[in-house]
N, C-alpha and C positions, 0 to 999 in steps of 0.2 A: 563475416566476409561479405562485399557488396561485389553484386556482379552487375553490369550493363551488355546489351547486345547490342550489335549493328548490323542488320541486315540491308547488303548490298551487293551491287560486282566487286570483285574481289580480285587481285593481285597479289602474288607472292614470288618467290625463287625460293627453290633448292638447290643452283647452279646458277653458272654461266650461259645465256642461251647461244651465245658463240661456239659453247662446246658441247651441247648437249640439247635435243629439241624438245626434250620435256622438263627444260629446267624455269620456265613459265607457268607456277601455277595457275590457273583462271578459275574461277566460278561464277556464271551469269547469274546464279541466285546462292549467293553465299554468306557467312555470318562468321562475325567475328567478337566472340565472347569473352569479356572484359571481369577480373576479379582483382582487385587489389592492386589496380594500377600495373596487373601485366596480364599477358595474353592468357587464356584460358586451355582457349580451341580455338579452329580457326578452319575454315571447310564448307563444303555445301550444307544449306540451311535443311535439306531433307535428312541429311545425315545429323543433324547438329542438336536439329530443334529442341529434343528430350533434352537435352541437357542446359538451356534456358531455363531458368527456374521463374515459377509462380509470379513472384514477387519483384524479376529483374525487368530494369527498365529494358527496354526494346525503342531501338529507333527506326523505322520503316525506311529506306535510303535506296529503295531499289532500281531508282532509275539513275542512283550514283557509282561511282566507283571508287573502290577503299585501295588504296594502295600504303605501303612501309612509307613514314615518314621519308623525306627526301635531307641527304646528306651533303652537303657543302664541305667541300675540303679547302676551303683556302680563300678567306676571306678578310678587311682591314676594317672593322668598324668605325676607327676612327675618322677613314675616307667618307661617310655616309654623308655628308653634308659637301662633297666637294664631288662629290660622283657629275660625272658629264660637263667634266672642265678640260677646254682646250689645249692642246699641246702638239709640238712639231715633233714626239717622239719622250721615249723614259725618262730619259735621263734629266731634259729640262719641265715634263711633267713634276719632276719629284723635287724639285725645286722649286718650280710654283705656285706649284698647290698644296704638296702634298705637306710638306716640312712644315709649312708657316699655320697651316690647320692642323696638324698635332700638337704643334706649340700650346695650345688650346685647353690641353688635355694635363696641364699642368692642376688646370682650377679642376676640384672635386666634383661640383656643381653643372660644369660642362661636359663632364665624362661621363658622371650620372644620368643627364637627362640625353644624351648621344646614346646608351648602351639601353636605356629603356625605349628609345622609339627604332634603333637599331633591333633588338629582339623582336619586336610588336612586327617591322618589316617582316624579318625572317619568315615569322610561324603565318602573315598574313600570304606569304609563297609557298607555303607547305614545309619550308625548312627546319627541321627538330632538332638536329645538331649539325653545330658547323665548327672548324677551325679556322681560332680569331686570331687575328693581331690583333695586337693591343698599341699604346706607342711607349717610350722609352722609361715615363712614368707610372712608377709603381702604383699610385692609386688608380690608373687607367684600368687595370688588369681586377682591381677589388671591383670597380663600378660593374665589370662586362658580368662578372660571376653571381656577384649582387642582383644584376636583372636575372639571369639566368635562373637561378634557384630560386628568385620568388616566381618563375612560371613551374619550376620543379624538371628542367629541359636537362639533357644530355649532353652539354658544352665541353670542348676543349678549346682552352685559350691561355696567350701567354704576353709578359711584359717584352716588349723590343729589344736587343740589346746591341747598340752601336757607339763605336766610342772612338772613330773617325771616320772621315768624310762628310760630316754633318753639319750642319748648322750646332754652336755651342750652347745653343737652348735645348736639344735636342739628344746632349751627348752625355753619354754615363763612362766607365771605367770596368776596366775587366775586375776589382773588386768589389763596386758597388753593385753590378750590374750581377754577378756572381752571389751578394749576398742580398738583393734584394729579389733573384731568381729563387733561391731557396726558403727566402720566409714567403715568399709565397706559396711554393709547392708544397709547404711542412702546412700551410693554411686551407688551401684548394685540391688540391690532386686530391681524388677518394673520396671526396667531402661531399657526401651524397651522388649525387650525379657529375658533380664538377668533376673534370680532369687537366693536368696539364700540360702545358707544349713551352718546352724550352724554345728561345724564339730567336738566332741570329737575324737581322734583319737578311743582309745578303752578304758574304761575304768581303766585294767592297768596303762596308762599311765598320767589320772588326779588324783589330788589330790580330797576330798571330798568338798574342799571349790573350786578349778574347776567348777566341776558340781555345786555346789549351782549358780556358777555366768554361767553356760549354763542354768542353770532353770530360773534364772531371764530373761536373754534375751531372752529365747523362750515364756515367760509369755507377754514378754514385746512387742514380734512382733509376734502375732497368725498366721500369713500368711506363715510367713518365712519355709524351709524346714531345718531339724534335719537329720543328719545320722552318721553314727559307725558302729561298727563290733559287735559281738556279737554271743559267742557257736559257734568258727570256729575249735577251735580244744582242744582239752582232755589236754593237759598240761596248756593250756591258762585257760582253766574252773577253773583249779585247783587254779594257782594263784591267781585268780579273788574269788573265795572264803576265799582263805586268804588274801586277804587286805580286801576286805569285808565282814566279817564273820555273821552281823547283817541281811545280805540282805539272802533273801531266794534263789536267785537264781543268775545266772549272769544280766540274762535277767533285774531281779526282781530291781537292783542299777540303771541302768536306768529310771526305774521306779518311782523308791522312789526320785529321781529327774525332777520328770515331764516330762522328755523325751518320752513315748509313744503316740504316738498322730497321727491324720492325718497328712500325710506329714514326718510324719518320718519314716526312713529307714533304717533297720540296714542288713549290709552283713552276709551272711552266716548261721544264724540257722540251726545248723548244729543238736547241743546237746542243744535243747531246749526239755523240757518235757512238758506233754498236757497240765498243768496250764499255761507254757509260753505260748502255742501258743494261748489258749482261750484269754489269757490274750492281743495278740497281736488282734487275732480277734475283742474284744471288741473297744479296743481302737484306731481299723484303721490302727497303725505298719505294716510298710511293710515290707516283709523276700526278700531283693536280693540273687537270688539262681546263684551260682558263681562255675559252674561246671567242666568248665576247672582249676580253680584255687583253687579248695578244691581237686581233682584230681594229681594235680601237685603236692603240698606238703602233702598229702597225710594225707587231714583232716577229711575226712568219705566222707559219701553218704548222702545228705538229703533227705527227708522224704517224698516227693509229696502225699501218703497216708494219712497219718497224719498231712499235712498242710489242704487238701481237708476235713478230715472229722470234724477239728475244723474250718474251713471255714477262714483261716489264709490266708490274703492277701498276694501274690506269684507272684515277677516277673523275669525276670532272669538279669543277668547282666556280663560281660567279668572279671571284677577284675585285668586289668593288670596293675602291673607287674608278679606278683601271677597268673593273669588268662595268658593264652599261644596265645592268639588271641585276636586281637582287633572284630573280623567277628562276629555279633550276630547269623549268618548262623551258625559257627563253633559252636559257643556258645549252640543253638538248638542239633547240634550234638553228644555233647558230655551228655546234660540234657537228652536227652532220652534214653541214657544208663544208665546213674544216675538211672533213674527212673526203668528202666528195673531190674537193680541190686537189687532196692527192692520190683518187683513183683510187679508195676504198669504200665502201658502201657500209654506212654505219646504223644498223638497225633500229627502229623504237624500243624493240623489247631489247636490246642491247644496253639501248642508254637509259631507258627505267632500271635495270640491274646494274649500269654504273653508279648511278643517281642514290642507290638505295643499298642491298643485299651484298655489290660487287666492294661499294664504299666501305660497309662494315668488315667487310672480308678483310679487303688492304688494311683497314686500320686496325686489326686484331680484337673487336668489337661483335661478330657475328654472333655470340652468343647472349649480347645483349641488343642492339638495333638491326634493322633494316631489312627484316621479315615480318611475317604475323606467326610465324613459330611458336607455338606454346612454351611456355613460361620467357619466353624475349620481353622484354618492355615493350607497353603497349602505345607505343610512338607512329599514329599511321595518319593517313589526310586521304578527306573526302573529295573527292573532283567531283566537278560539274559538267558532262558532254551539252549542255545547253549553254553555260555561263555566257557565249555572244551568236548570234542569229546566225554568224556563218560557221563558228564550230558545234552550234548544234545541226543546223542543214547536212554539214558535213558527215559526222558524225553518227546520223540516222543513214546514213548510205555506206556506213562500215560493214563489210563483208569478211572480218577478220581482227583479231586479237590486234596485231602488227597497225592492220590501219587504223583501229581505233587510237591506241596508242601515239599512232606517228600525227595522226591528227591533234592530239593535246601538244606534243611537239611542236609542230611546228604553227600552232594555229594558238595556243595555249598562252595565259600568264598567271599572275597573279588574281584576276577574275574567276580563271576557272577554279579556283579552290575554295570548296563551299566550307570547310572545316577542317580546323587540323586539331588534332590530340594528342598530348605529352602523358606518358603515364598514366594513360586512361579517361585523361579529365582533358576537357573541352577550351584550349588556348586562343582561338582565334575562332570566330562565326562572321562570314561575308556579309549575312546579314545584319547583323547588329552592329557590325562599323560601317556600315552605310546610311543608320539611322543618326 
């Protein structure tokens, strides 16, 4: 058995701290002891220390803070290389950019070296596991799992599957697209840490015999993860009512395909109405709230009010190439003016427990990420309260958990993460990608 320690400040949940005010656990001087690529213990260092053995490395981090790996719910890898391109709105965004750099992902060799400098982002933001797109090619989806497993990470991702409105370089068939979904999941799902996510792109762009053959395979693997888009923007609603005119809502064609379910996920809910979101509630559906990237193409504000009072599972997520940052810090950033804009006040220790604890909840995952829970996977990242002159100034004038917090929020990026760790073992070091 090898153990390592980390002694630092320390973050966790046991809850939601929207519904409970001691569901923030904190310790100014705490430790968090590492055996076997999972969590040990995890608690104040006075309480802990005995149980540090002789021989275990010990990392001294106390002017750091440890917090759960940070979770990304709804992200396109294959956008990494087109992130922060122009557009008068979605619809001709995903037509400029987005369609013609998946095309891309055809060659093995470009999807490859995309999903290795794609992860290398990720884990350099703190992010451990995220929900990928992939694009409509099947080796797209080998390459992203490929990076994944040689960092030994926590990944859910999945091949695209559209098979009109597309570009025909882009387009598969409700059988190929159906049998090339399942040798991948008989390949990936389970396979160490890999898991998978059946992937309609948006509804737009399947057919209805599509989705029949998504409904069969989500029927046919109850484990597996489901995600899409869904009410990201007002002209996308519209379409989606007229090819589906029978469905009550957009939400509603998902639906009627057996897609709502634990473990599924859909981006954006933007312009869902309170039947949708009960509807989400009931069934477990999770909303990735994408606020840099409903922001960027300028697809509204969502609803934090009314996800809260239909008790609509809510996590947040980057969405790039749409969203403007890979940073779930930036990500927090920008959610809390979201929320501001519609007259709800959205906490730091709120959005560290979306970010983390609240993500693995929604995703049926809390027994394996986004705590430092003993025996959880030991998936957590070191902040830095000094990483830039004015969030450390700031920061040394924290008189509170909340503001220290809201100051990585909103002052925070991809600098302030001095390390992050997958399984125990050390992925990413600020310092040494800076030499």
């Amino acid at each position: 058995m090898t153990q390592s320690a980390f002694r630092a400040k320390l973050l966790t949940f046991t809850g939601d701290p929207a519904q409970s005010p001691d569901a923030a656990v904190f310790h100014e001087d705490g430790v968090v002891i590492v055996e076997d690529g999972r969590v040990a213990a995890s608690g104040a260092w006075s309480a802990l220390k005995d149980r540090v053995s002789d021989g275990a490395s010990v990392q001294d981090l106390r002017d750091k803070l440890i917090v759960p790996g940070f979770i990304d719910t709804h992200i396109h890898y294959p956008q990494t290389d087109m992130i922060a391109s122009p557009a008068p709105g979605l619809l001709p965004w995903l037509e400029t950019y987005t369609f013609p750099t998946e095309r891309g992902f055809a060659d093995e060799a470009v999807a490859a070296d995309t999903a290795r400098f794609f992860v290398d982002e990720l884990l350099a933001s703190g992010t451990t596991t995220a929900l990928v797109y992939c694009t409509v090619h099947k080796q797209s989806a080998d390459a992203l799992f490929t990076a994944s497993e040689a960092k030994n990470l926590r990944m859910v991702a999945g091949k695209v599957l559209m098979d009109r409105h597309c570009p025909d370089f882009l387009r598969d068939t409700p059988q190929t697209g159906y049998d090339d979904s399942a040798e991948l999941i008989a390949r990936w799902h389970n396979n160490g840490r890999q898991m998978y996510a059946l992937t309609p792109r948006f509804a737009p762009t399947s057919t209805e015999a599509q989705l029949e053959a998504c409904e069969a395979l989500a029927k046919a693997h109850g484990d597996i993860f489901i995600q899409s888009h869904v009410a990201e923007n007002l002209d996308e609603v519209a379409w989606v009512k007229s090819l589906f005119p029978r469905q009550r809502s957009y939400l509603d064609v998902y639906d009627h395909y057996s897609l709502l379910r634990r473990r599924a996920v859909y981006g954006h809910c933007i312009w869902l109405d309170d039947e949708d979101r009960r509807r989400m509630a009931e069934t477990g559906a999770v909303a990735a709230h994408c606020p840099t990237s409903n922001l960027f193409l300028g697809s509204g504000l969502f609803d934090f009010a009314k996800a809260q009072e239909t008790q609509m599972p809510v996590t947040l997520a980057t969405d790039v190439g749409g969203g403007t940052s890979f940073s779930m810090l930036q990500t927090m950033n920008e959610a809390h003016k979201v929320a501001r804009m519609g007259g709800h006040h959205l906490t730091a220790t709120r959005m560290f427990w979306l970010a983390t604890a609240g993500a693995a909840q929604a995703l049926d995952l809390a027994d394996k990420i986004g705590t430092l829970a003993p025996q959880s996977e030991a998936d957590f990242v070191v902040l830095d309260p000094k990483a830039t002159p004015l969030l450390a100034r700031r920061t040394a004038r924290a008189d509170s958990l909340e503001e220290l917090l809201f100051a990585f929020a909103l002052l925070g990026d991809d600098r302030a993460v001095y390390e992050t760790y997958a399984a125990g073992a050390r992925v990413h070091s600020r310092e040494q990608a800076r030499r």
